[in-house]
C-alpha positions in Angstrom: 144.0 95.5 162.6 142.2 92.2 162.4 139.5 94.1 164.2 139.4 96.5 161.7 139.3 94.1 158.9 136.4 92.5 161.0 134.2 95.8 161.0 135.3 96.5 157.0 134.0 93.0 156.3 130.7 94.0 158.1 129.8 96.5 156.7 130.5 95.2 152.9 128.3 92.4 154.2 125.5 94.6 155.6 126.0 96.7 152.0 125.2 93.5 150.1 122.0 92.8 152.4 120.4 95.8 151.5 120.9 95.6 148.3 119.6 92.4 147.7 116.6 93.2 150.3 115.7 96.5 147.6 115.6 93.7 144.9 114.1 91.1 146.6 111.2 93.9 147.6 111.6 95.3 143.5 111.1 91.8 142.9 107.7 91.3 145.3 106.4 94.7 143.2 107.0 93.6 140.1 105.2 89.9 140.8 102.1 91.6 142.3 102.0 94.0 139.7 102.2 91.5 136.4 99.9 88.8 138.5 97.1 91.7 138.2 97.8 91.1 134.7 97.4 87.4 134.1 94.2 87.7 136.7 92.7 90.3 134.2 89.5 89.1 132.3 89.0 91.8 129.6 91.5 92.8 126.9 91.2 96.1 128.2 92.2 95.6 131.7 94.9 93.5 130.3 96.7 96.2 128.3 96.0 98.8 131.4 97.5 96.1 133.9 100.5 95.8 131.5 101.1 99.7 131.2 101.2 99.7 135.2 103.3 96.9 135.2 105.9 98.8 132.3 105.9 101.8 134.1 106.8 100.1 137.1 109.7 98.1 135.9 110.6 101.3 133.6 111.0 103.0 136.6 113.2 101.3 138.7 115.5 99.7 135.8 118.4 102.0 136.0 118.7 100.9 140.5 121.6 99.2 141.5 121.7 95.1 140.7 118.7 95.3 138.5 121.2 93.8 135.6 122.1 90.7 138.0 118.9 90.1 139.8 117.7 86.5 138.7 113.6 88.1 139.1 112.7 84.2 139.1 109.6 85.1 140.7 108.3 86.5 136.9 107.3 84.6 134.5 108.2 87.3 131.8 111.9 86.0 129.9 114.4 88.2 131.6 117.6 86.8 129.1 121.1 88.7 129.4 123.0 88.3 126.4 125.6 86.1 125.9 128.5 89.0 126.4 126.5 91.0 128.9 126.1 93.8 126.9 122.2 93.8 127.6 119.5 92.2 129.1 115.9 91.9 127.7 112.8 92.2 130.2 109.8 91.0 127.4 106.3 89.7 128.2 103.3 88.7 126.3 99.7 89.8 127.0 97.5 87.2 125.4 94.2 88.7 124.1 90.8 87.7 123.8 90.4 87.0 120.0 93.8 84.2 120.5 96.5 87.2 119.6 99.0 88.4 121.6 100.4 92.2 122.2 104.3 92.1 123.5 106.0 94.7 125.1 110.4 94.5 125.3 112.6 96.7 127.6 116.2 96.6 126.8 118.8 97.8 129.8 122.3 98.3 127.8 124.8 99.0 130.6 127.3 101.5 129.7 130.7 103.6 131.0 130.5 107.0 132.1 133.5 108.8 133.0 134.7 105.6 134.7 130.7 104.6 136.3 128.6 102.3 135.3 125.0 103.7 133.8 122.1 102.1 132.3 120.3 103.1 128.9 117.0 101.6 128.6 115.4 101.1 125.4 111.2 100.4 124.8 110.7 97.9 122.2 107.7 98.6 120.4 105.2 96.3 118.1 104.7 96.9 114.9 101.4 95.8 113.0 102.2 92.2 112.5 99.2 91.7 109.5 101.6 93.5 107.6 103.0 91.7 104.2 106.8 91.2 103.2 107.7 90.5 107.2 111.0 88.6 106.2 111.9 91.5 103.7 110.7 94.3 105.9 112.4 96.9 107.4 111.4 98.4 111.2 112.2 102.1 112.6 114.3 102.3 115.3 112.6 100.8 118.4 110.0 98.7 116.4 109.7 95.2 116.0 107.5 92.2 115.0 106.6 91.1 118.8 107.5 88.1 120.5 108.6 86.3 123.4 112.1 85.9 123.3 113.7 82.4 124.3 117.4 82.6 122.9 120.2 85.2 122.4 122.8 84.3 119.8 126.1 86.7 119.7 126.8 87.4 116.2 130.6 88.2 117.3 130.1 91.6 115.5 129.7 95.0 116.7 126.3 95.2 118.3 125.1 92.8 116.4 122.8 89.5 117.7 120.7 87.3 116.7 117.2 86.5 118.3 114.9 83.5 118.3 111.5 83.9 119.6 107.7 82.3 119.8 104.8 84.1 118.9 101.1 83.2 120.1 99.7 84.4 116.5 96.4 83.3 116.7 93.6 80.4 118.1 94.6 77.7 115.1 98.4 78.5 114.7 101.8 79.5 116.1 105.3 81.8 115.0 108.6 81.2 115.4 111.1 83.7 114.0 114.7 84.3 113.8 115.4 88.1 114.1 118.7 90.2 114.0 119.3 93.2 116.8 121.4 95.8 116.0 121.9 97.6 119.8 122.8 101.1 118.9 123.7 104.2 120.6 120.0 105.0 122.6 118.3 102.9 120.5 117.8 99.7 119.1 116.9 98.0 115.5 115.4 94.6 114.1 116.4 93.3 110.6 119.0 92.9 109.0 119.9 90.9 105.5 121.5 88.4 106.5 119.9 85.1 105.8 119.9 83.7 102.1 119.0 81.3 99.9 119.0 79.9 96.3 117.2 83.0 95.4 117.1 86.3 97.9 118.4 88.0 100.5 115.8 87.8 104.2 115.8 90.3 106.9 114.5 87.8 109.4 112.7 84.2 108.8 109.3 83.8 109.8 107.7 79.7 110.7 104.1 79.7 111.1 102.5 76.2 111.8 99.5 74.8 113.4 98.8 75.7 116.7 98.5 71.9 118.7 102.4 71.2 117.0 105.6 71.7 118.6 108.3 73.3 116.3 112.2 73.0 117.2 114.2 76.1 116.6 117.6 76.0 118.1 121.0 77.5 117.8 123.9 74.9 117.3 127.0 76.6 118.7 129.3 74.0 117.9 127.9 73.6 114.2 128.1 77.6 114.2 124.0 76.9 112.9 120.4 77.5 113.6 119.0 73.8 113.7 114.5 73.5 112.8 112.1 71.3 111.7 110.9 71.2 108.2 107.6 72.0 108.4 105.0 70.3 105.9 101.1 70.3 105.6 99.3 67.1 106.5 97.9 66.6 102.6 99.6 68.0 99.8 96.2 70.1 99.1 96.6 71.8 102.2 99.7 73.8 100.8 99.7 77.6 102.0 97.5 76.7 104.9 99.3 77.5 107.5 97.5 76.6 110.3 97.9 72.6 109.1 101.8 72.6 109.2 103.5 70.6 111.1 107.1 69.0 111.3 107.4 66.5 108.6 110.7 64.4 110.6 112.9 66.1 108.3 115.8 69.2 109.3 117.2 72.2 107.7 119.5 74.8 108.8 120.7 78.1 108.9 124.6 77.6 108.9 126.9 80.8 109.7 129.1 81.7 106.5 131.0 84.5 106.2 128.5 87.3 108.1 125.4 85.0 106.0 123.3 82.7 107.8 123.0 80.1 104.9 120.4 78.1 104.3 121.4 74.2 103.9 118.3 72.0 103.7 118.0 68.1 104.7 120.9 67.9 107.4 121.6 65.5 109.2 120.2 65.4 113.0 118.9 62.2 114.8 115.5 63.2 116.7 112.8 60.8 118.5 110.1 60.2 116.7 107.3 61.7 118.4 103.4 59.9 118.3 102.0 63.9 116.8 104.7 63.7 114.3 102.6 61.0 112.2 99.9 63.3 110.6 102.8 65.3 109.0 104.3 64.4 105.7 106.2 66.0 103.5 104.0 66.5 100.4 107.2 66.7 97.8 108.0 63.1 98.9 103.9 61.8 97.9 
């Protein structure tokens, strides 16, 4: 018996081995493949390298510990949600003109007559010069394009929340606070829950200058979505984006009764920070 148990336990052993040698191999593909891609020099060669590197990745999703392999070689976000019910494979491909193109693939794992499969859904960008963002609804599959840093469970059926960075152009930055709706075979951005005084938002959209830093963070304990106020450095440079900056002050998103509520001039103890100093609110002038 025990050398039976010894041979059993060898052979799960040798099982794990070779599966974690596939994805350590997966893994060396995948690196080669999306280095061809930061090495590019023309937009064009770029966006090929990227399709490769899709296609690629695409292709090999649905293989055994793809949902658990750590990829830390790839500098692309590869975030599993909070309750595992999906992971997000999403990467940027910075352009020559200081915009960005991003590219999302979502594995959802799912039960099959008692196995495990994978659906994989391609996250596509929608034209992001398009007006009414934070009102806007996306088909299925489309989205504004970002990189994606944080998963929030909402606690409700396939419903999260998503808060990401976008390189939006040379003199300024995004940050956005998205809903995902995981569906059947598909997925969906938007969804009406954030409000203020006055309306309803699919999603929030930041935009601020481009040599700034701008906190965005989710709270658990707080059950809220903590940022920086952001402010123009001179009251006359109002609506010019690309001059905002944090102004030392904080407002909030706070979770309400399926709302994300917006609560401004919380309290939250920060360092001052020496870029901070050309920001002011202009309300306070």
């Amino acid at each position: 018996m025990p050398r039976i148990l010894s041979l059993l336990l060898i052979s799960f052993l040798s099982l794990i081995h070779c599966a974690q040698s596939s994805m350590d191999e997966l893994e060396k593909d995948l690196l080669s493949s999306y280095t061809t891609l930061t090495e590019s020099k023309t937009d064009s060669a770029r966006l090929a390298s990227s399709d490769e590197f899709k296609v690629l990745l695409k292709s090999n999703l649905r293989k055994k510990g793809v949902f658990e392999h750590p990829f830390s070689s790839l500098t692309i976000c590869t975030l599993t949600s909070p309750d595992k019910a999906f992971r997000i494979f999403n990467w940027n491909i910075p352009l020559q003109d200081g915009t960005h193109r991003y590219e999302a693939l979502i594995l959802i794992p799912k039960e099959v007559k008692g196995e495990m499969m994978m659906d994989i859904a391609e996250m596509k960008q929608a034209d992001t010069n398009l007006d009414r963002l934070e009102t806007r609804s996306f088909k299925d599959n489309e989205w504004l394009g970002y990189l994606v840093y944080e998963i929030i469970d909402m606690k409700e059926d396939g419903t999260y929340l998503l808060l990401g960075w976008d390189g939006y152009d040379r003199i300024s930055n995004r940050k956005i606070i998205d809903v995902l709706e995981i569906r059947s075979h598909s997925v969906r951005t938007g969804s009406p829950l954030f409000k203020d005084e006055k309306d309803l938002y699919k999603r929030i959209v930041f935009r601020y200058a481009e040599e700034v830093s701008m906190s965005l963070r989710y709270q658990a304990k707080e059950k809220r979505i903590l940022f920086d106020h952001l402010a123009p450095k001179d009251p006359r440079l109002e609506g010019l984006f690309q001059f905002y900056g944090p102004d030392m002050s904080f407002n909030a998103y706070v979770y309400n009764k399926g709302k994300w509520i917006l609560q401004e001039d919380v309290e939250f103890l920060r360092k001052r920070q020496e870029k901070d100093k050309d920001f002011n609110d202009p309300r306070r002038k």
